[in-house]
N, C-alpha and C positions, 0 to 999 in steps of 0.2 A: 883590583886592576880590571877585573871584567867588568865590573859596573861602568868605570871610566870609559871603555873600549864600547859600552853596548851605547852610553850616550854621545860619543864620537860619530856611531856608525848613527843614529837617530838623526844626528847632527849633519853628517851628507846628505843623509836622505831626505834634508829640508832645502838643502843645494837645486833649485830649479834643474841645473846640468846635471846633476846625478840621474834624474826622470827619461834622460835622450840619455845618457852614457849606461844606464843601468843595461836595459835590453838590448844595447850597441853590443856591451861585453858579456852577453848570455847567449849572443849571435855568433860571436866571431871564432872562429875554428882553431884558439888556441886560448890555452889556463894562463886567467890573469888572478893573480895573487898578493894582494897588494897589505903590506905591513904599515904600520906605524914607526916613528924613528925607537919605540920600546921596544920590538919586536911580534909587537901583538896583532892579530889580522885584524882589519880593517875591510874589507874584502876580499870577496872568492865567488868566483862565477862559474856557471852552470861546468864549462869546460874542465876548469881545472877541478869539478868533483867526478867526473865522468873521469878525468884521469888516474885522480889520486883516490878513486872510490869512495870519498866522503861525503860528508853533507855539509852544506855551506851552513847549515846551523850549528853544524858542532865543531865547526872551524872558525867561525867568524866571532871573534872578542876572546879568541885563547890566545895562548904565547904561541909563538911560530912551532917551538921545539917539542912541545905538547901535541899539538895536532896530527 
């Protein structure tokens, strides 16, 4: 399921609008945490590791409840 999850996130990040939304949500003064309908992160920006102390690498393509 992580491999699924890392060519999802591959997968936005080919999204022309992911390139404007990416350092929009790295900007903005609150944790965006953004799942897939499985549970698995799909994104997490700069904010929401500042809050919840982690790394958006070792969050990004785990299960929500893992993280």
């Amino acid at each position: 399921m992580v491999k699924e999850n890392r060519q999802m996130e591959k997968f936005f990040k080919a999204i022309p609008a992911y390139a404007i939304l990416e350092p929009l949500a790295d900007n903005i003064g609150c944790g965006i945490h953004v799942i897939d309908v499985n549970a698995y992160t799909v994104f997490y920006n700069k904010k929401a590791a500042e809050l919840d102390g982690l790394s958006p690498n070792k969050v990004i393509g785990k299960y929500l409840l893992d993280s």
